[in-house]
N, C-alpha and C positions, 0 to 999 in steps of 0.2 A: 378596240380593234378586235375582229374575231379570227380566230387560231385557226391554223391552217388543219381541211380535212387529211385525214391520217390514214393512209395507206395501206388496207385490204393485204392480209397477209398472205391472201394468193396471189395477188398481183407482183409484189414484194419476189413470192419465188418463182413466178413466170421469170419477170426479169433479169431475176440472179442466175436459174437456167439458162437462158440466152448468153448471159455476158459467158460465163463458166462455158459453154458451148466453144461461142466466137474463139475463148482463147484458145481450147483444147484444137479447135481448129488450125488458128495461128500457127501454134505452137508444130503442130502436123507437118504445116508448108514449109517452116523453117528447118526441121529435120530434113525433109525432102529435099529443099534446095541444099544442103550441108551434106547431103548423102547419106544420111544415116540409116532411110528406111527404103524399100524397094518400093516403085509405085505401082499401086493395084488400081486399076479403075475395071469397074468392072459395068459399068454403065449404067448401072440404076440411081446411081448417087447416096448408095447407103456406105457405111466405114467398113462395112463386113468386108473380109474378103473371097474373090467368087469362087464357087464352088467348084471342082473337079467336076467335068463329063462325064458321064456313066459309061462302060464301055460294054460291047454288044455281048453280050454270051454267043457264045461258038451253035451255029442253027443245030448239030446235034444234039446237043444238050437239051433244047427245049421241047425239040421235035421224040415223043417216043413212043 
């Protein structure tokens, strides 16, 4: 009988990425539904969260 081919050690940490991923994810929602963390969405779909607005400097300042 011939032995099964054996799995590419990138493949291996693709995988383990993703799963490690999903839970970190999980794990996110369940805080949030619990209350624990504030929710940010800040609409690009990344974990960061968004940035502060730059606010305008005063026109005399720039003007001189």
């Amino acid at each position: 009988m011939a032995a099964k081919k054996q799995q590419t050690h990138a493949k291996r940490a693709r995988e383990l990425a993703v799963k490690e991923k999903r839970e970190r994810k999980q794990a996110k929602k369940a805080a949030r539904a619990a209350g624990g963390m504030p929710e940010a969405d800040n609409g690009d779909g990344s974990d960061l969260p968004a940035a502060e607005e730059p606010t305008e400097a005063p026109a005399a300042e720039w003007i001189r």
